[in-house]
LUMZA-194863 format. One record per residue: z negated, y, x negated of N, C-alpha, C in turn; residue number from 1. Coordinates in Angstrom, 1 decimal. Layout:
<lumgus>
      nup   nnorth    neast     caup   canorth   caeast      cup   cnorth    ceast   seq
        Z        Y        X        Z         Y        X        Z        Y        X   NUM
...
</lumgus>
This chain:
<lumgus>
      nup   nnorth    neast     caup   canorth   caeast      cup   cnorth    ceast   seq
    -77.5     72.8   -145.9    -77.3      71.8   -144.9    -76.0     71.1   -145.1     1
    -75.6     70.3   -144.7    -74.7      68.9   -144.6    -73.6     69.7   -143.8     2
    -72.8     70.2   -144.7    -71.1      70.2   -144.1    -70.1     69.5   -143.5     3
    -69.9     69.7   -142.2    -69.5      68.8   -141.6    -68.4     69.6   -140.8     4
    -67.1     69.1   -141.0    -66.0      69.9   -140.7    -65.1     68.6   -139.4     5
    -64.1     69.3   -138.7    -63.6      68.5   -137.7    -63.3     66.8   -138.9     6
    -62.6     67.1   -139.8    -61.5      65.9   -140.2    -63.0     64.9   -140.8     7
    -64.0     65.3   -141.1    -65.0      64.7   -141.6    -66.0     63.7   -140.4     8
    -65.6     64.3   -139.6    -66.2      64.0   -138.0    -65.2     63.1   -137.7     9
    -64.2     63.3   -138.0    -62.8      62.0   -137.4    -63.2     60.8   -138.0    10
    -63.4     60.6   -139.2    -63.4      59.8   -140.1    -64.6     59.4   -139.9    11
    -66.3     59.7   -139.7    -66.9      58.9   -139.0    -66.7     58.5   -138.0    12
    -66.3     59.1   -136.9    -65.8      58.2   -136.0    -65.2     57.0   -135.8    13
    -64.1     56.7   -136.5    -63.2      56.0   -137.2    -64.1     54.6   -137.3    14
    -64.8     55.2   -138.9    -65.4      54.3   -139.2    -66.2     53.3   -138.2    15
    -67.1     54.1   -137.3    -68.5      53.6   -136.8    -67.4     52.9   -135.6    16
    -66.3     53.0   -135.0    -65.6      52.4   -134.4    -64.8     51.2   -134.8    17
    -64.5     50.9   -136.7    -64.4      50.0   -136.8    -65.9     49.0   -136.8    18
    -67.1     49.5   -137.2    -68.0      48.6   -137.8    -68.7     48.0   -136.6    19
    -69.2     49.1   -135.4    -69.3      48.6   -134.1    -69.0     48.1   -133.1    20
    -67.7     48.1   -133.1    -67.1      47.8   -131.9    -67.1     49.0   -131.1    21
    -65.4     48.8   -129.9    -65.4      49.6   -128.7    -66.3     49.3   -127.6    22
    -66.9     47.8   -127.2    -68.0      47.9   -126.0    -68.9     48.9   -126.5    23
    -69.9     48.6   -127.5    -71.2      49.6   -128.2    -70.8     50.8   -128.5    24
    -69.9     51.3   -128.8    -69.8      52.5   -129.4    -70.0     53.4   -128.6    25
    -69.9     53.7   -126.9    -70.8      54.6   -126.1    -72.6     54.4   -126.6    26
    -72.9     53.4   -126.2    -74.6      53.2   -126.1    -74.8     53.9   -127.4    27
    -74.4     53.6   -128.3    -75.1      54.2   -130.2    -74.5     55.6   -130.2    28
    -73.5     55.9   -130.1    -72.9      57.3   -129.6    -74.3     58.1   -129.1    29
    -74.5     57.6   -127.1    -75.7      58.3   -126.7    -76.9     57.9   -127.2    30
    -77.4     56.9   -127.9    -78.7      56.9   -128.2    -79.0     58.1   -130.1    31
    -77.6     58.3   -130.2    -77.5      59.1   -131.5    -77.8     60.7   -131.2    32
    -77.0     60.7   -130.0    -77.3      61.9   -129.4    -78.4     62.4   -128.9    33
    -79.2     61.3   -128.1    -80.6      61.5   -128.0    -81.7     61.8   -129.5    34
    -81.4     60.9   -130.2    -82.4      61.1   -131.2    -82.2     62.3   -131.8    35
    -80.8     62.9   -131.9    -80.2      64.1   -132.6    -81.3     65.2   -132.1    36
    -80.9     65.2   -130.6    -81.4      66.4   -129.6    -83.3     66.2   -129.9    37
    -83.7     65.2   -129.9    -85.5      64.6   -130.3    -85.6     65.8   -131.7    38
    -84.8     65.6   -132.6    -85.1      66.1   -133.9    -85.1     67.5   -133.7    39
    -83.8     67.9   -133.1    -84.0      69.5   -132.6    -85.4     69.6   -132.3    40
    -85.7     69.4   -130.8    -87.1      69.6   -130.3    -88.0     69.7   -131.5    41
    -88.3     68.7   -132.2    -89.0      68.4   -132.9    -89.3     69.9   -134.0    42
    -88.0     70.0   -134.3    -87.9      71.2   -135.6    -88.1     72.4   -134.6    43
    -87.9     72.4   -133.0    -88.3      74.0   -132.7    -89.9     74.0   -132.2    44
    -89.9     73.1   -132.3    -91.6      72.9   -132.0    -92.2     73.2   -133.1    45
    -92.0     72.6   -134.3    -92.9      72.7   -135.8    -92.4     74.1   -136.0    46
    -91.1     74.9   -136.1    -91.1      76.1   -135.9    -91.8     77.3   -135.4    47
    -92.1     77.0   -133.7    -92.9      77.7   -133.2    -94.4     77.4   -132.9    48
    -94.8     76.4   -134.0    -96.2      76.6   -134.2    -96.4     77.0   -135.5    49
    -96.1     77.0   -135.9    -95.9      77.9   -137.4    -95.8     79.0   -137.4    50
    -95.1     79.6   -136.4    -95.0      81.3   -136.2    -96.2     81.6   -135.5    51
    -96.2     80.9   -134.4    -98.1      81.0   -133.8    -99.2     81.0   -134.7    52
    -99.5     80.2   -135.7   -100.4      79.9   -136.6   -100.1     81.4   -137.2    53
    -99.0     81.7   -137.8    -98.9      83.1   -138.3    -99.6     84.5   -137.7    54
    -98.9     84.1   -136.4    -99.3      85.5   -135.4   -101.0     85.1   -135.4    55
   -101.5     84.1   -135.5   -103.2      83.9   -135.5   -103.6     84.6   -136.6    56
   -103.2     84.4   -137.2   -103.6      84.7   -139.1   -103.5     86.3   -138.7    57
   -102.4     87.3   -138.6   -102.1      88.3   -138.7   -103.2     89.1   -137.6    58
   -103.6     88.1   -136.4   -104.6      88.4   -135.3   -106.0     88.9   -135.9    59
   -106.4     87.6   -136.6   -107.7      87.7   -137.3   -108.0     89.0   -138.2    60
   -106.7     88.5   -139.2   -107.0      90.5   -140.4   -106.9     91.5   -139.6    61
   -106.1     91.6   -138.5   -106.2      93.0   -137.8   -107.3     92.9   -137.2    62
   -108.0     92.0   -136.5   -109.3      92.1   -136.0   -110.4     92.2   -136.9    63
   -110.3     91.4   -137.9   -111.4      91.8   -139.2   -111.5     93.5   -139.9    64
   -109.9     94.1   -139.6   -109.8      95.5   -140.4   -110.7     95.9   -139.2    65
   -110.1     95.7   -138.3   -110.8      96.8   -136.8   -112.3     96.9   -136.7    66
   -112.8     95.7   -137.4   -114.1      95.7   -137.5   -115.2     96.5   -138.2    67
   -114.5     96.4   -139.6   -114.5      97.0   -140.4   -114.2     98.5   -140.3    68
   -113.1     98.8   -139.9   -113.6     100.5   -139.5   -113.7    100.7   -138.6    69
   -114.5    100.0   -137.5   -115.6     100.4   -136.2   -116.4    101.0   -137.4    70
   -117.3     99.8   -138.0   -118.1     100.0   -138.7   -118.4    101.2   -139.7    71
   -117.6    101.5   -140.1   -117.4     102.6   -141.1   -117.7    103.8   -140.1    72
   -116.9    103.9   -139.1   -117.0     105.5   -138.3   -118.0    105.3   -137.6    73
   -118.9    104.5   -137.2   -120.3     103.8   -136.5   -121.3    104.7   -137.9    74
   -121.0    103.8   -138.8   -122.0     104.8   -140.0   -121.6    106.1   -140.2    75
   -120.6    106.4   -140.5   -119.8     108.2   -140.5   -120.7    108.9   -139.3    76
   -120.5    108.6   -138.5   -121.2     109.3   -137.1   -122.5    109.1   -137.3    77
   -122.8    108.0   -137.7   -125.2     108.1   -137.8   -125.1    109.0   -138.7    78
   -124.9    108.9   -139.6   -125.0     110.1   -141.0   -125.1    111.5   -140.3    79
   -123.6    111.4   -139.6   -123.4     113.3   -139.3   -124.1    113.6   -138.3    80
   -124.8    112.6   -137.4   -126.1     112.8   -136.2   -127.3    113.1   -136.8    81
   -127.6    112.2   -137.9   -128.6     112.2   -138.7   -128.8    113.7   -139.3    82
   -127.6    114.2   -139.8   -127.7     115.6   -140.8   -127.9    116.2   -139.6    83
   -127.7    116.6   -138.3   -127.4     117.4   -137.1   -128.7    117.9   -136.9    84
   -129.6    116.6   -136.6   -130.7     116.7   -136.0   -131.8    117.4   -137.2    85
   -131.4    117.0   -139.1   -131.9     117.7   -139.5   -131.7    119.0   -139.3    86
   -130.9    119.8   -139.8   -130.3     120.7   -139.7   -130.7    121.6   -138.4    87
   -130.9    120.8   -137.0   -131.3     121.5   -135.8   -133.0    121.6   -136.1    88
   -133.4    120.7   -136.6   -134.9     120.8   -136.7   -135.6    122.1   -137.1    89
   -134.8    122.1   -138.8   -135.2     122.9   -139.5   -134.6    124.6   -138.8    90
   -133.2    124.8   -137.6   -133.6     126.0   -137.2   -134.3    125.9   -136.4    91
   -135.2    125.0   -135.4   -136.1     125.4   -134.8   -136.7    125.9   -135.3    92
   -137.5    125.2   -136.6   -138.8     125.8   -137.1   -138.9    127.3   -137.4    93
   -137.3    127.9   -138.0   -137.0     128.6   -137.7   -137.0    129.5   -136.7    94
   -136.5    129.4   -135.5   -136.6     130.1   -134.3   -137.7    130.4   -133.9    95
   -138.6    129.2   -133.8   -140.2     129.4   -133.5   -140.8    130.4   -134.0    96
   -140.8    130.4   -135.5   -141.8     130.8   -136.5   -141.4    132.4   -136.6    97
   -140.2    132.7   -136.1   -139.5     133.9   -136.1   -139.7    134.6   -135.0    98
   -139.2    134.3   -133.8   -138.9     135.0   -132.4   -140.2    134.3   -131.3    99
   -140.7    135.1   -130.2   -141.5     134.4   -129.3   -140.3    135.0   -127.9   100
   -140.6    134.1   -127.2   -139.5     134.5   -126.4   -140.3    134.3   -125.0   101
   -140.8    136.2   -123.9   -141.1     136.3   -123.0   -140.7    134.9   -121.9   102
   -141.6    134.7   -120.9   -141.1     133.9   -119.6   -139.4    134.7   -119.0   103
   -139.3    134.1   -118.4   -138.1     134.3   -117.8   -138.6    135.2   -116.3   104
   -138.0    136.6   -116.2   -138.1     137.1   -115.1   -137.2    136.7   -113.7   105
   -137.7    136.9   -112.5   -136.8     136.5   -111.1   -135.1    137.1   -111.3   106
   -135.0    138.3   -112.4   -133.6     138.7   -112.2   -132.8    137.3   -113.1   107
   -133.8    137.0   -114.2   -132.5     136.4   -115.0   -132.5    135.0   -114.0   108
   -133.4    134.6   -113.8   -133.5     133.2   -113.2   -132.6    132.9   -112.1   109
   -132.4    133.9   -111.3   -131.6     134.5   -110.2   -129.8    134.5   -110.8   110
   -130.0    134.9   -112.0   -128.7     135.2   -112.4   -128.5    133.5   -113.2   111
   -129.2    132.7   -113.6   -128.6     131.6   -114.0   -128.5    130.6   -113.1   112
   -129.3    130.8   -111.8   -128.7     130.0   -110.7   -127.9    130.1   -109.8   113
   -127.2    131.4   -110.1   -125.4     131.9   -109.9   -124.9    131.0   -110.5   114
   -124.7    131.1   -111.3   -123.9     130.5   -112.3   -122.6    129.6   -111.3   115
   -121.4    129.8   -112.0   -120.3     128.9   -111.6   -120.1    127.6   -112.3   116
   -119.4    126.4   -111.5   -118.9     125.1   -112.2   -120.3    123.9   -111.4   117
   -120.6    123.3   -112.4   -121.2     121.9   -111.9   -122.6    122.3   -111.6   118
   -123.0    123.3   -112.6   -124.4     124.0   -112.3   -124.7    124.7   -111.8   119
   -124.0    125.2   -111.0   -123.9     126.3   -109.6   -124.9    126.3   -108.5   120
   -125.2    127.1   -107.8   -126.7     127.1   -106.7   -126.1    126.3   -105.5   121
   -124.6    126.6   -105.2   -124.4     125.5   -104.3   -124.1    124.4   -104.5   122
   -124.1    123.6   -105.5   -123.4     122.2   -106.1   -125.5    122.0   -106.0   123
   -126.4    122.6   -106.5   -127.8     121.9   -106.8   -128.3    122.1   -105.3   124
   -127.7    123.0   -104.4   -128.2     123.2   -103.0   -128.0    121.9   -102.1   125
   -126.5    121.5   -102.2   -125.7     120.4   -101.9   -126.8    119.5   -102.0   126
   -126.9    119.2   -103.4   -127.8     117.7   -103.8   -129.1    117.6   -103.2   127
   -129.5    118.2   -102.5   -131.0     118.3   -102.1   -130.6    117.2   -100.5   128
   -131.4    116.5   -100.4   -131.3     115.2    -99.5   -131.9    116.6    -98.2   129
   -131.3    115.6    -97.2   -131.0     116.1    -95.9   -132.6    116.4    -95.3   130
   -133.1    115.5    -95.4   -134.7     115.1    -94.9   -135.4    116.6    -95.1   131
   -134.9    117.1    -96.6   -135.9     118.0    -97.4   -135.7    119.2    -96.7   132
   -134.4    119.5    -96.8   -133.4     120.5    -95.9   -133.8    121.1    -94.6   133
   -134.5    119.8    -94.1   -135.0     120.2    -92.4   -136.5    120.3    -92.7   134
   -137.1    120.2    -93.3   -138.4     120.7    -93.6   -138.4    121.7    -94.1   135
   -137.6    122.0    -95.0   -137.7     123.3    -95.6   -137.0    125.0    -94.7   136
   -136.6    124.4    -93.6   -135.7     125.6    -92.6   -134.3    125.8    -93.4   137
   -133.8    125.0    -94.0   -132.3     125.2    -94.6   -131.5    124.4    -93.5   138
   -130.2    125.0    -93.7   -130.0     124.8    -92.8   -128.6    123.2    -93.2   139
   -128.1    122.7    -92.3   -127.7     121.6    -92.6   -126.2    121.1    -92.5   140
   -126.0    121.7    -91.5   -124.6     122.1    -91.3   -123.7    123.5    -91.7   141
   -122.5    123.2    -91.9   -121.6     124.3    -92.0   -121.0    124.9    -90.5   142
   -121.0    126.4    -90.8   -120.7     126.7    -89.3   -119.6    128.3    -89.3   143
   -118.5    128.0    -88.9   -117.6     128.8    -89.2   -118.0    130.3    -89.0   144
   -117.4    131.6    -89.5   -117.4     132.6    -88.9   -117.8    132.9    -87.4   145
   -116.1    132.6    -86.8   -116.2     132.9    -85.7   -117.4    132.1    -84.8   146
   -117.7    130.9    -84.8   -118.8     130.2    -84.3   -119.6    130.8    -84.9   147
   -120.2    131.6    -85.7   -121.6     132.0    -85.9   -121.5    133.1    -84.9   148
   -120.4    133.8    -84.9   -120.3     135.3    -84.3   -120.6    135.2    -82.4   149
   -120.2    133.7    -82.6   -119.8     133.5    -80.8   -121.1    133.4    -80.5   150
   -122.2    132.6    -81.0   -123.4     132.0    -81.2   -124.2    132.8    -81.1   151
   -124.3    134.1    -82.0   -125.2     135.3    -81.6   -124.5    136.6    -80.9   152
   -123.0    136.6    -80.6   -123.1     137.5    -80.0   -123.2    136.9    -78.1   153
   -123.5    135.6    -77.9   -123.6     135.1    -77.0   -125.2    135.5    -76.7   154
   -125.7    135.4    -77.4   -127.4     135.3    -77.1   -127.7    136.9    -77.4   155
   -126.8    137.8    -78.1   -127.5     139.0    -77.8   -126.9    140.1    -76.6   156
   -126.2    139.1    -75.9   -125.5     139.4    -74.4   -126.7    138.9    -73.0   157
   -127.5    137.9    -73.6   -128.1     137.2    -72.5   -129.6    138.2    -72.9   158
   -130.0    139.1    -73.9   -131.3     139.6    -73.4   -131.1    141.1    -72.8   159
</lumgus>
């Protein structure tokens, strides 16, 4: 860039003060200054679409890679589903061909409808719609201890 030191700046001055004149030499002064400040703009605009256009560029290949190994772990995973279900097939045929496995008696059935967590007798009890509940003699409400105790020892006071 164009070196331009104070004594270099006097000396245009100077000059453009003799060739212009003192009336003009404000007006060309500010219209120099305007065009100066135009050119800025101008260079930080072409600047920051340049770096924009960049950051697009750099958008696209990360989006193209990203695609690209969706794609790759999309096929990785069919493949290792694919071998799974072989693999599970062939021990059924296995299990079948090997073991016959009795009905399930009332203890065990009993004992897997214990069971604790999301499969539990009162979480599938819960889900049963209200309607069904009162047809079936279940009951619908919750009813504390002592209100159960008050409830029947109430009524086995009245016979």
């Amino acid at each position: 860039m164009i070196d331009l030191g104070v004594s270099k700046l006097a000396l245009i001055a100077v000059v453009a003060l003799v060739v212009i004149g003192p009336e003009r030499l404000p007006k060309v002064a500010r219209m120099a200054g305007n065009l100066f400040g135009r050119a800025q703009r101008y260079m930080a605009d072409v600047k920051s679409e340049v770096s924009r256009q960049m950051e697009v560029e750099e958008f696209k290949k990360l989006r193209e890679d990203s695609t690209s190994m969706f794609k790759e772990v999309e096929n990785s995973i069919a493949s290792t589903v694919n071998e799974a279900k072989a693999n599970l097939s062939d021990q059924a045929d296995i299990y079948e061909s090997n073991f016959t496995r009795a009905p399930l008696d009332a203890k065990e059935v009993l004992a897997k409808s214990m069971r604790q967590g999301r499969k539990s007798w009162g979480v599938r009890r819960a889900a049963r719609p209200v309607w069904f509940k009162r047809s079936s003699g279940m009951r619908t409400r919750v009813q504390s201890g002592a209100a159960r105790m008050k409830r029947f020892h109430h009524s086995a006071s009245n016979h």
